[in-house]
SEPA-70653 format. One line per 3 residues: number of its first residue (from 1); for each residue x, y, z of N, C-alpha, C. Coordinates in steps of 0.1 Angstrom, whole numbers, plus 2048, in hexadecimal, padded with zeros to 3 digits. Example, Ala and Ser with C-alpha at 12.3 -4.5 7.8 and 13.67 -1.06 7.14 Angstrom:
BEGIN
1 = 884:7C7:84E:87B:7D3:84E:884:7DF:84E; 880:7EA:847:889:7F5:847:881:800:84F;
***
This chain:
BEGIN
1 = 1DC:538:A48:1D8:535:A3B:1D4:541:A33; 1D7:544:A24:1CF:54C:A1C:1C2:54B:A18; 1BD:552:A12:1B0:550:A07:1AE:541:A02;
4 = 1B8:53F:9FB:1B5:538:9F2:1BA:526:9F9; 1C0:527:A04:1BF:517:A0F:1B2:518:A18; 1B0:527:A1F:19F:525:A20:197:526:A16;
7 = 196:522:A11:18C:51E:A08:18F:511:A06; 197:50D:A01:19A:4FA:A00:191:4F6:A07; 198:4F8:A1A:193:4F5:A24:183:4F3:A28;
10 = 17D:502:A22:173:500:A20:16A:4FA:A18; 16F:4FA:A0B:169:4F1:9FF:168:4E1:A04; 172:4DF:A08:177:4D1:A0D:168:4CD:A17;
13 = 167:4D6:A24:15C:4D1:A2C:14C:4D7:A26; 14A:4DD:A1A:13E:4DF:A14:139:4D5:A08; 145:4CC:A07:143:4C3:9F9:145:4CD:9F0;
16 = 14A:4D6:9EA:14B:4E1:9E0:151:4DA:9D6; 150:4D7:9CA:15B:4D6:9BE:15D:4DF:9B5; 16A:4E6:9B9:16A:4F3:9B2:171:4EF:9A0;
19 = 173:4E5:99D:175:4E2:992:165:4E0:985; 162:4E7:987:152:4E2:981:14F:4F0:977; 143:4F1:96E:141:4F9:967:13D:50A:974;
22 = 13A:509:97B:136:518:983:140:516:98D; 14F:512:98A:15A:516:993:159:526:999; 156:531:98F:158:538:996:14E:543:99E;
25 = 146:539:99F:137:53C:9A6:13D:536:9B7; 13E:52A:9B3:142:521:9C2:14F:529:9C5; 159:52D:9BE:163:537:9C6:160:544:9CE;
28 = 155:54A:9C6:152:556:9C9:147:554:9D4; 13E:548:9D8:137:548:9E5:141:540:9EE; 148:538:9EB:153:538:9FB:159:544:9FF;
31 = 15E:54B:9F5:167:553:9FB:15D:55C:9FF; 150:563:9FE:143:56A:A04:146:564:A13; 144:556:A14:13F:54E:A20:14C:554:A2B;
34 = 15A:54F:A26:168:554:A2B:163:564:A30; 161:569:A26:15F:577:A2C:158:57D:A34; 14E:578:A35:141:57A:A3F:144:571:A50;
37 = 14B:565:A4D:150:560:A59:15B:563:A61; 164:56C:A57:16F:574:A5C:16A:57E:A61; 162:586:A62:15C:593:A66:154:58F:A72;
40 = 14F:586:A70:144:582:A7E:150:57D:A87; 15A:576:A86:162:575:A91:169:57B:A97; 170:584:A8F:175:593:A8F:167:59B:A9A;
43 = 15E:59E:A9B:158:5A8:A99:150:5A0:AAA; 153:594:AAD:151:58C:AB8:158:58E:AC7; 166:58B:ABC:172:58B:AC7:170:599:ACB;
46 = 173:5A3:AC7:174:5B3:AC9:16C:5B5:AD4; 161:5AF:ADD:156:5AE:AE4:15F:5A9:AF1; 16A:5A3:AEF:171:59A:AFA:17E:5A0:AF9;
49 = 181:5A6:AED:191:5AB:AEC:198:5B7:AF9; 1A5:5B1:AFA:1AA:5BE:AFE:1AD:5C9:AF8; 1AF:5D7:AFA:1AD:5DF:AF3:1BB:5DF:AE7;
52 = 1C4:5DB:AEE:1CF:5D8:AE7:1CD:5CE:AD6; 1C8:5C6:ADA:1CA:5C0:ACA:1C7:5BF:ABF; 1BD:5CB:ABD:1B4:5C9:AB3:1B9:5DC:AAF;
55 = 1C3:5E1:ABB:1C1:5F0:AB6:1CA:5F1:AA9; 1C7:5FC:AA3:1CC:5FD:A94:1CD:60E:A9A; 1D7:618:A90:1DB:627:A8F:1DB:626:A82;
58 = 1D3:634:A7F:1D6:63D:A75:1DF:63E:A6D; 1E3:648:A64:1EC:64E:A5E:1EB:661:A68; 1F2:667:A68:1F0:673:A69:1E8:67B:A62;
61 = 1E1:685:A66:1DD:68B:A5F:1D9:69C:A64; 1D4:6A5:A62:1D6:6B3:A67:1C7:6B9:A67; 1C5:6BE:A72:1BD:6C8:A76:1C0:6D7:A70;
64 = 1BD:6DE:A69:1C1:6E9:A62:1BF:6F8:A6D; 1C9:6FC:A6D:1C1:70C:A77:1BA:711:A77; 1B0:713:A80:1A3:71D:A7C:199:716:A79;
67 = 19A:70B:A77:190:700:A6D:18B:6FB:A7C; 178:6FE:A76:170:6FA:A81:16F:6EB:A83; 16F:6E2:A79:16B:6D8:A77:173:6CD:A72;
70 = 173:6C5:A70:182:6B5:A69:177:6AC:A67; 176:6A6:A5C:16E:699:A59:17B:68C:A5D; 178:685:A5E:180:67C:A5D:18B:678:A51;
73 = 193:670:A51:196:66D:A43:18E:660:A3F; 190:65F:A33:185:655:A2D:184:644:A34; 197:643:A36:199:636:A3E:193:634:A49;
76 = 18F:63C:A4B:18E:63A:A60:17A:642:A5F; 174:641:A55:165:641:A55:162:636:A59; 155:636:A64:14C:62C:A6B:153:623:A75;
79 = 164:626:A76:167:61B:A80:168:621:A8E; 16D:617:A94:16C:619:AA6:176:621:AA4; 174:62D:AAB:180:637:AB0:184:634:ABF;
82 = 191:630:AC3:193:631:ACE:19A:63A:AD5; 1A5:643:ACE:1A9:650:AD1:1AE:655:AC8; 1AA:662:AC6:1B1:66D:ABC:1BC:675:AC5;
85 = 1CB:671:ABF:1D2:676:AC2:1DD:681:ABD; 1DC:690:AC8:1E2:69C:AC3:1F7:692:AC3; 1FB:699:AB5:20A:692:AB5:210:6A3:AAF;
88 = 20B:6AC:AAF:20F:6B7:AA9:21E:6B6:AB2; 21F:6B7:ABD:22C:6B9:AC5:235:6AD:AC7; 232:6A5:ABE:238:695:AB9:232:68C:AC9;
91 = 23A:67F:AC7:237:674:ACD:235:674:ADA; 22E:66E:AE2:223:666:ADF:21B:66D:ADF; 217:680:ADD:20E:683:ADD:204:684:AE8;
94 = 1F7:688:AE8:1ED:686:AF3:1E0:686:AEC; 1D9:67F:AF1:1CB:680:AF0:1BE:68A:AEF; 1BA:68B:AE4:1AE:699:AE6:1A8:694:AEC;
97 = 1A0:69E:AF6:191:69D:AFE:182:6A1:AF5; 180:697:AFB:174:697:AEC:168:69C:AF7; 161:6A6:AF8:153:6AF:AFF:146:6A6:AFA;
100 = 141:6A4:B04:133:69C:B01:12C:6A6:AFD; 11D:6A0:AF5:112:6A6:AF0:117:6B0:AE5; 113:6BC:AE6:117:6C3:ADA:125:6CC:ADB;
103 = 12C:6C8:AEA:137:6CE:AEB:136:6DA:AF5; 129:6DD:AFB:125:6E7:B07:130:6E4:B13; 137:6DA:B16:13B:6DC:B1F:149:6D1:B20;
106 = 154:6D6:B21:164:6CC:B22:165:6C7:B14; 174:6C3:B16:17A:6BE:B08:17E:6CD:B00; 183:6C8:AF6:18A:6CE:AE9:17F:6CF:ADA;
109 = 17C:6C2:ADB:175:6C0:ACE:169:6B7:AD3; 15F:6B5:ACB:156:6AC:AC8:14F:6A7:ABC; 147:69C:ABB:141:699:AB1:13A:69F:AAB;
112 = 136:6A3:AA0:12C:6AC:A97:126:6A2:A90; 12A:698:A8B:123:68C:A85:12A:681:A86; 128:675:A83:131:669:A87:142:667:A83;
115 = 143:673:A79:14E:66E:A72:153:67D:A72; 14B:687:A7A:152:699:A76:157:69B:A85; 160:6A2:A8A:163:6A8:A97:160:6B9:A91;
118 = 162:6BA:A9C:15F:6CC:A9E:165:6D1:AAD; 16E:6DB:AA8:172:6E1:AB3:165:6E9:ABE; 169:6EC:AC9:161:6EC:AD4:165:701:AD3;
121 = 16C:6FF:AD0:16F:714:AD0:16E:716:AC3; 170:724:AC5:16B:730:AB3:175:729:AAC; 16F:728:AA1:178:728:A97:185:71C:A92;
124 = 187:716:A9B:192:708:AA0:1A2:70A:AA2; 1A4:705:AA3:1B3:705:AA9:1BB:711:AA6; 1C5:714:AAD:1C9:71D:AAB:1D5:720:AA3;
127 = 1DA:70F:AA1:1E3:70B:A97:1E5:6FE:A91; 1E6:6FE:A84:1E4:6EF:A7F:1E8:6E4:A8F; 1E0:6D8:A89:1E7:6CD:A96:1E4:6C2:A90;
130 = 1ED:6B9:A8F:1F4:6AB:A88:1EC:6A2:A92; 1E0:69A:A8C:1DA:691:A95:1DD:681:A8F; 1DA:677:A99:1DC:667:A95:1D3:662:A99;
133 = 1C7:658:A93:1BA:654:A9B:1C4:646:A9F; 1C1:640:AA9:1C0:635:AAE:1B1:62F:AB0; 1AF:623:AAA:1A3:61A:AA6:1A0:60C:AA3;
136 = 198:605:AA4:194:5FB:AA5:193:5F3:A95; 19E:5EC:A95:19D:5E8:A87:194:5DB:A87; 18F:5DB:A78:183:5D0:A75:18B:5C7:A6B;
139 = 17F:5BE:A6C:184:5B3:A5F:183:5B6:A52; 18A:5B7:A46:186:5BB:A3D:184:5B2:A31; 181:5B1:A26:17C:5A5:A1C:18E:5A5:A14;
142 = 18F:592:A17:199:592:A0D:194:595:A00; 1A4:59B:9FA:19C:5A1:9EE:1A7:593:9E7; 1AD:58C:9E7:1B5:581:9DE:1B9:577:9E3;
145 = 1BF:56A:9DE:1C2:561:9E5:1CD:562:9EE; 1D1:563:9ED:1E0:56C:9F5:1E0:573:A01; 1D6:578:A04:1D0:580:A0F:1CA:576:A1B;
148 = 1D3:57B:A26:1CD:572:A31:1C9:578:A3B; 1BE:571:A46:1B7:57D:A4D:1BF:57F:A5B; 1C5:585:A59:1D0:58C:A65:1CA:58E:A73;
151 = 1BE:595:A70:1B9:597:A82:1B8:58A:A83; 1B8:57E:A7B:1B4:56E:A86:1C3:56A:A85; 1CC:568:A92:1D4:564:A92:1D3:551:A8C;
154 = 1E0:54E:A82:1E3:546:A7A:1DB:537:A84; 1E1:532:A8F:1D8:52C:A96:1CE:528:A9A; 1C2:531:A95:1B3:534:A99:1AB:536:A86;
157 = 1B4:534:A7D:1B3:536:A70:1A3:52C:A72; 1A5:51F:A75:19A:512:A71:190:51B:A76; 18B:521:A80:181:52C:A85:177:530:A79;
160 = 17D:53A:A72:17A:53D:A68:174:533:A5D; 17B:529:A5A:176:51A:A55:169:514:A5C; 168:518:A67:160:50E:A6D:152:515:A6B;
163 = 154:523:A70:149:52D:A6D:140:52E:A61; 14E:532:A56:149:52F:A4A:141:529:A44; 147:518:A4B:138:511:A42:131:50A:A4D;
166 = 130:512:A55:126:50B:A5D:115:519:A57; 11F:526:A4F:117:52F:A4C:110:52C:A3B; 11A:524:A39:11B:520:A2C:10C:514:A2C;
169 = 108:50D:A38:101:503:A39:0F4:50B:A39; 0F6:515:A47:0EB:51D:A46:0E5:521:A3B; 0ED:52D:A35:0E3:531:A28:0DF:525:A1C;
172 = 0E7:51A:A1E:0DC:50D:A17:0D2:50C:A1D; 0CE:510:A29:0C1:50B:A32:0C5:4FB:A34; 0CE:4F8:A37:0D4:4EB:A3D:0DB:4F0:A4C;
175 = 0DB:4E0:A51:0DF:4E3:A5E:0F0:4DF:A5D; 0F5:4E3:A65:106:4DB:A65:109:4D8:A75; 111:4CD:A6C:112:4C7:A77:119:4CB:A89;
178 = 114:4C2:A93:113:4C5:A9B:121:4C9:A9D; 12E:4BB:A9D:13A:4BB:A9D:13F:4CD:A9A; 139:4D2:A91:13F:4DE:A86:13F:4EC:A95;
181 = 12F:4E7:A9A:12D:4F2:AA2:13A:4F3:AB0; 13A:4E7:AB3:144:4E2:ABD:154:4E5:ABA; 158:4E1:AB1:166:4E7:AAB:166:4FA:AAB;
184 = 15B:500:AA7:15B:50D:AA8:157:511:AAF; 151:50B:ABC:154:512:ACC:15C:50F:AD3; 165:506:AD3:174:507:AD8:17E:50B:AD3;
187 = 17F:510:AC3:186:517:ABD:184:528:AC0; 177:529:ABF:16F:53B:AC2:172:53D:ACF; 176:532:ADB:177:534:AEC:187:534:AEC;
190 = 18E:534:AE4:19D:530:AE5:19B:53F:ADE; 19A:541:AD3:1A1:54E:ACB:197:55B:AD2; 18E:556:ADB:18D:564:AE1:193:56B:AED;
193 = 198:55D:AF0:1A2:559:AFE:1B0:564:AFD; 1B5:561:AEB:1C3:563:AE9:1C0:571:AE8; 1B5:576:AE4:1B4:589:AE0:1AD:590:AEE;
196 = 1AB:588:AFB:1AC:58D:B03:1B9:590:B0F; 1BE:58A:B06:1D0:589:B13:1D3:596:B0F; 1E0:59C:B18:1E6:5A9:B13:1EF:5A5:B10;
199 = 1F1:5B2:B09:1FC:5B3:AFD:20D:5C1:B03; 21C:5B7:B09:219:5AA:B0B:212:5A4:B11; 212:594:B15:20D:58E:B1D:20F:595:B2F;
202 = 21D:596:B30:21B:59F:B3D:213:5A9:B41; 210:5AA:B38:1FF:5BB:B3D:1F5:5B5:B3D; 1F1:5A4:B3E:1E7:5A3:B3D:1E1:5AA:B4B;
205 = 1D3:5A6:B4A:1CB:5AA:B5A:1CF:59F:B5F; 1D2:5A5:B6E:1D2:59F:B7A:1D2:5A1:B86; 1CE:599:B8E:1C8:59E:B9F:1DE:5A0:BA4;
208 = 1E0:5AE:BAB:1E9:5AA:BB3:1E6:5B0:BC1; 1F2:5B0:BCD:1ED:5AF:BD7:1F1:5BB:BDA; 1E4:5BE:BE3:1E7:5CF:BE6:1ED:5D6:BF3;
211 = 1F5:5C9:BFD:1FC:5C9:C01:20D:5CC:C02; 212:5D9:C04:21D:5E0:BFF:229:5D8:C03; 227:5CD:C10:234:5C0:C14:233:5B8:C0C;
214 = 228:5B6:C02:227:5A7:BF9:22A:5A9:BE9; 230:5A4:BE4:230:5A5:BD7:229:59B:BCD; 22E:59A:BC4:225:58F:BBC:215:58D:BB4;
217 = 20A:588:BAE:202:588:BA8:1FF:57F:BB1; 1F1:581:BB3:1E7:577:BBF:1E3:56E:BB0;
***
């Protein structure tokens, strides 16, 4: 579903009539409510996810020679980094070693503040190098009707519905109903289910046998 069928959905189970003189007051707090429930489920699952489904990459971008320091680029401020990867000598590249604390000891580079690296030797590299972050993408606010929220696979969309105005009841300082909670914990136990399998399915985890005569998954 887009924006603008969750919201129906929603309106539909909050009594909303968006035909009324402050239509676009009641548009603009559902779709708040959509947004805020999209993020808390998003931001849920990732706690149970495999590392596979939620990862998102960069664009390229370059370490300059000589240059002590790299800020981030502005896209990839405050999110999960999962690996910054050197691609200077093309595909698939390799992983920098990132030096704990201030960089006294192992690694290449380290943190200087949440969003700056800093080379670990004089001066930095000894020649530009083509890096790619690999990272944990988040939910972001639909910005139009049109826009659907892609980390919840199509499936698990009502989730978001359910959340919504069960949040939507909240900030009335009303309770909602029981049914509401129930529907969104076997919806929330299913779509966390689906972002913990691997990607494919054959990589999921599993026990096999460590017996070199036997083959098969125990």
């Amino acid at each position: 579903m887009n924006r603008k069928q969750l919201r129906e959905e929603l309106a539909f189970l909050l009594n909303f009539t968006e035909d009324t003189a402050d239509q676009d007051f009641a548009k603009a707090r559902l779709n708040k409510l959509l947004d805020r429930a999209y993020n808390l489920e998003v931001e849920r699952a990732k706690t149970m996810a495999s590392k596979a489904y939620f990862k998102g990459v960069s664009a390229d971008f370059t370490w300059s020679a000589s240059t002590q320091t790299l800020a981030l680029p502005t896209a990839l401020e405050g999110l999960t980094i999962i690996d910054v990867m050197d691609v200077t000598g093309g595909e698939p590249g390799f992983a920098l070693v990132f030096a704990f604390g201030n960089g006294n000891s192992g690694g290449e580079v380290f943190w200087k503040d949440k969003d700056t690296m800093q080379w670990t030797g004089v001066g930095g590299p000894g020649s530009a190098r083509t890096l790619r972050a690999v990272y944990e993408q988040r939910a972001t606010d639909l910005q139009d009707d049109e826009a659907e929220p892609d980390l919840v696979p199509s499936q698990f969309h009502w989730l978001i519905v359910w959340t919504a105005a069960i949040l939507g009841r909240t900030t009335a300082d009303d309770q909602s109903p029981r049914d509401w909670k129930d529907e969104r914990k076997e919806m929330r136990l299913d779509y966390t289910k689906y972002v913990s399998k691997g990607r494919p399915l054959s990589n999921s985890p599993r026990i096999q046998s460590v017996d070199p005569d036997e083959t098969g998954v125990l």
